[in-house]
Residue frames as a rotation matrix with the C-alpha (Angstrom) as fourth column:
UNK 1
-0.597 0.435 -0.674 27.62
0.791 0.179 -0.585 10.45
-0.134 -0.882 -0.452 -14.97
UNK 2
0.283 0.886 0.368 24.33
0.770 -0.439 0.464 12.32
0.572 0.152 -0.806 -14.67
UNK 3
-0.713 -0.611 0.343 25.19
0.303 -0.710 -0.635 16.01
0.632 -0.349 0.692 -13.70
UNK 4
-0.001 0.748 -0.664 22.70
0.990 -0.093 -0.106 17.21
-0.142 -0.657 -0.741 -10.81
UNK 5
0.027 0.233 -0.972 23.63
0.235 -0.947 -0.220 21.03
-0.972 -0.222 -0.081 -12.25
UNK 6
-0.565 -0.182 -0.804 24.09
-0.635 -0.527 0.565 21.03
-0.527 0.830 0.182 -15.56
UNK 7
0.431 0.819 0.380 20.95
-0.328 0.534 -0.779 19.85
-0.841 0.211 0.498 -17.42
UNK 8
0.637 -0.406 0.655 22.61
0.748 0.533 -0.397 19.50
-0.188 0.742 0.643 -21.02
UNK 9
0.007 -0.904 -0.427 25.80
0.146 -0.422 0.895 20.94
-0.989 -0.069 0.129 -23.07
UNK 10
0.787 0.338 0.517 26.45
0.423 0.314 -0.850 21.30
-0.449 0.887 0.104 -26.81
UNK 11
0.022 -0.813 -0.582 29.66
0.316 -0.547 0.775 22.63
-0.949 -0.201 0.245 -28.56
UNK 12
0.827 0.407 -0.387 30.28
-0.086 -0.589 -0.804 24.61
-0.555 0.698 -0.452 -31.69
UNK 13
0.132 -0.969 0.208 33.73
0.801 0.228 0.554 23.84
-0.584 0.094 0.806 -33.14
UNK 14
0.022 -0.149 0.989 33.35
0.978 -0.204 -0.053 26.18
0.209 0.968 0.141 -35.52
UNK 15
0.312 -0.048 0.949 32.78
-0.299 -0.953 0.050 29.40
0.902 -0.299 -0.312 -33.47
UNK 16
-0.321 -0.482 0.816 33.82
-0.224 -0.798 -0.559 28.36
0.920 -0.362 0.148 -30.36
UNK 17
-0.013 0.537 0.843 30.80
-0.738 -0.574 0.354 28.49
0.674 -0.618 0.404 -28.53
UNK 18
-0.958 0.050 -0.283 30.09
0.214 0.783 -0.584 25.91
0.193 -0.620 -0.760 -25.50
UNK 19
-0.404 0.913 0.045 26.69
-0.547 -0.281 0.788 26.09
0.733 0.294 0.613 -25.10
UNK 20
-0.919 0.273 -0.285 25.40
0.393 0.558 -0.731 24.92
-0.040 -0.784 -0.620 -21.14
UNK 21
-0.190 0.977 0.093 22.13
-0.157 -0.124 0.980 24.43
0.969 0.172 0.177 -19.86
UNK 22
-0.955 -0.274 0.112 21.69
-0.191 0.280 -0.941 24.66
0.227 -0.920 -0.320 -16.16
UNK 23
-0.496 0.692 -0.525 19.23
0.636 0.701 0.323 22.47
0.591 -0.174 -0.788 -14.25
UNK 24
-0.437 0.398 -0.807 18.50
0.889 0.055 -0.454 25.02
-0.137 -0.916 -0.378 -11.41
UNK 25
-0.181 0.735 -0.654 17.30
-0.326 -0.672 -0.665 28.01
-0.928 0.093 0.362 -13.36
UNK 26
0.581 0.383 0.718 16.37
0.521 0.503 -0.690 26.25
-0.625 0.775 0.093 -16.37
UNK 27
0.562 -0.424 -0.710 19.04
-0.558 -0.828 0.053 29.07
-0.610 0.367 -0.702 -18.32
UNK 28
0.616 -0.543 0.571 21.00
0.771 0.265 -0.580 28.37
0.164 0.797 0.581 -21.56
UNK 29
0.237 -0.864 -0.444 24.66
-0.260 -0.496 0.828 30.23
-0.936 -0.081 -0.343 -21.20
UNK 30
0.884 -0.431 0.183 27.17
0.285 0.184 -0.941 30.62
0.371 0.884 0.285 -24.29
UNK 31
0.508 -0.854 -0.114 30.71
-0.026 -0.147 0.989 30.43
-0.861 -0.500 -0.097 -22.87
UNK 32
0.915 -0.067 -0.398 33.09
-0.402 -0.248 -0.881 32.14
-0.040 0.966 -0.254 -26.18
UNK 33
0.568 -0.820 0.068 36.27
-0.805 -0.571 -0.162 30.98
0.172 0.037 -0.984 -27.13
UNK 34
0.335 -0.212 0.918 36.53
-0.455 0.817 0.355 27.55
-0.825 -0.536 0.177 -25.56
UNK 35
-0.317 -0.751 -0.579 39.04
-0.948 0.273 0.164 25.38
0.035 0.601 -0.798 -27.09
UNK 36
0.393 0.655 -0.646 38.02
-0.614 0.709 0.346 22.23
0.685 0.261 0.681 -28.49
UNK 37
-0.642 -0.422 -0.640 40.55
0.148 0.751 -0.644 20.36
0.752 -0.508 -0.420 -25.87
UNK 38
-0.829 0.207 0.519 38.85
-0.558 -0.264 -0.787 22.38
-0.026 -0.942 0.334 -22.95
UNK 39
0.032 0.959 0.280 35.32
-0.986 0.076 -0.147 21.21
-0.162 -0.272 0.949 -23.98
UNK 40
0.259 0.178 -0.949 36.57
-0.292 0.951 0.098 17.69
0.921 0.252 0.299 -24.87
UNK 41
-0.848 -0.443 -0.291 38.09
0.231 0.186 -0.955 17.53
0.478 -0.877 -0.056 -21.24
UNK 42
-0.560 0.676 0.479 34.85
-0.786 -0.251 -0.564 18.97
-0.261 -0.693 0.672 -19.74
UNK 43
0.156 0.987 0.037 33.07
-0.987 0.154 0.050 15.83
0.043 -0.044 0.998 -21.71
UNK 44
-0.127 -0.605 -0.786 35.25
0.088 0.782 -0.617 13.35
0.988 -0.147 -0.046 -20.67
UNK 45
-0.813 -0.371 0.448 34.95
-0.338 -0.325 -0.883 14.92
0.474 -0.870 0.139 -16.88
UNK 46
-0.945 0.196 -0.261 33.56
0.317 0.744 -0.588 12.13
0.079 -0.639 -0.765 -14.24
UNK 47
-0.192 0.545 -0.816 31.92
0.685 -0.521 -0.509 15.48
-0.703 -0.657 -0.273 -12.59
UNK 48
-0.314 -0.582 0.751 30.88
0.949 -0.210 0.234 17.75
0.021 0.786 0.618 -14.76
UNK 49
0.889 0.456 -0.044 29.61
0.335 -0.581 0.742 20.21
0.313 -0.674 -0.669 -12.31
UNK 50
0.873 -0.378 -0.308 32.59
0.269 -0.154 0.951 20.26
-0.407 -0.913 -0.033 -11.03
UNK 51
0.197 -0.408 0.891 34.49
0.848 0.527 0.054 20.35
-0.492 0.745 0.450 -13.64
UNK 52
0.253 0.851 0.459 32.65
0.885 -0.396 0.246 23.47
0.391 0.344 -0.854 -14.78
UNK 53
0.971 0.084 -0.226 33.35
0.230 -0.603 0.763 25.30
-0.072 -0.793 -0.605 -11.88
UNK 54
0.373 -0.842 -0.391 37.10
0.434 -0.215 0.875 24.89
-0.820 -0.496 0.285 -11.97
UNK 55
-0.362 -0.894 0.263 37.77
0.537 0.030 0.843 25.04
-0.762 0.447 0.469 -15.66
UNK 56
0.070 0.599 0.798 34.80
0.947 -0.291 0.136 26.75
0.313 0.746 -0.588 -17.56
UNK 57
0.348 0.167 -0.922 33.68
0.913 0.164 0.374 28.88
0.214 -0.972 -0.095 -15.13
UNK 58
0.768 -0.374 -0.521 35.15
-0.127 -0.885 0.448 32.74
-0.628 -0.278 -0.727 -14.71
UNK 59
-0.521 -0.831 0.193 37.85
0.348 -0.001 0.937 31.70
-0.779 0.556 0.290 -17.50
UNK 60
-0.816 -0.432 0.384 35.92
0.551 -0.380 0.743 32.62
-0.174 0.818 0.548 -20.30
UNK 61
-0.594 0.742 -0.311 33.46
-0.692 -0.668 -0.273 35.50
-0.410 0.053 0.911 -21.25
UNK 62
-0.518 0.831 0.202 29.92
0.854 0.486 0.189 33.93
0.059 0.271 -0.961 -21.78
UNK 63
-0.791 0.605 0.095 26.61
-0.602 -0.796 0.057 35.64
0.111 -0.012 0.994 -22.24
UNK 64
-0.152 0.770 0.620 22.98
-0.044 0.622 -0.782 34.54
-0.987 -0.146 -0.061 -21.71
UNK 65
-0.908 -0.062 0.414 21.51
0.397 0.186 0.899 32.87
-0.133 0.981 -0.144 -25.04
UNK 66
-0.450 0.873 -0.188 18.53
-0.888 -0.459 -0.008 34.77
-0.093 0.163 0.982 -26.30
UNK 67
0.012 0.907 -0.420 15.20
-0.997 0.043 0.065 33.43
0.077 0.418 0.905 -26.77
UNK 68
0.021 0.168 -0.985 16.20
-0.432 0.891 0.143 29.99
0.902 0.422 0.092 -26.38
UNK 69
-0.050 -0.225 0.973 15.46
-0.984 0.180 -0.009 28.37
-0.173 -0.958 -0.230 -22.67
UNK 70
-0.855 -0.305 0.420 16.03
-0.337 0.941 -0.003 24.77
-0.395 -0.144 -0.907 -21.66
UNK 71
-0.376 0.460 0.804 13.66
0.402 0.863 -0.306 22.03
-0.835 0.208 -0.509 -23.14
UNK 72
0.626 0.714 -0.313 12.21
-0.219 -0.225 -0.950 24.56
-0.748 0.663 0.015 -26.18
UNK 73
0.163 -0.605 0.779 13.55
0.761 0.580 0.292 23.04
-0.629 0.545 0.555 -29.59
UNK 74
0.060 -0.492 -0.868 14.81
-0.214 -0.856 0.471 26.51
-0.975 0.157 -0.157 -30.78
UNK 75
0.680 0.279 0.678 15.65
0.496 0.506 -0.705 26.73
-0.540 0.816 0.206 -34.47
């Protein structure tokens, strides 16, 4: 299902990283650490707004991504 807050997602297995895009400020987050179950449960998850909130969310340390906002095709 189409998330109304999270515009897109992207994961890193290799470092870690989750990688969200949120629809209402157009921002790109890096959330460290995330186990590959957590983010395979967050893309399996009906809601994933909601989802987000309960299980991403204040559990792990994230930072804003530099230089790279929503829709630009970064490199």
């Amino acid at each position: 299902m189409p998330s109304t807050s999270i515009r897109k997602f992207d994961y890193d297995p290799s470092t870690k990283v989750l990688s969200v895009w949120f629809v209402a400020s157009g921002k790109h987050y890096e959330f460290l650490d995330v186990p590959a179950e957590a983010f395979a449960a967050f893309k399996a998850a009906f809601a994933k707004g909601v989802y987000f909130n309960v299980y991403i969310r204040n559990r792990y340390a994230f930072r804003l991504a530099p230089g790279r906002a929503a829709g630009s095709s970064g490199g």
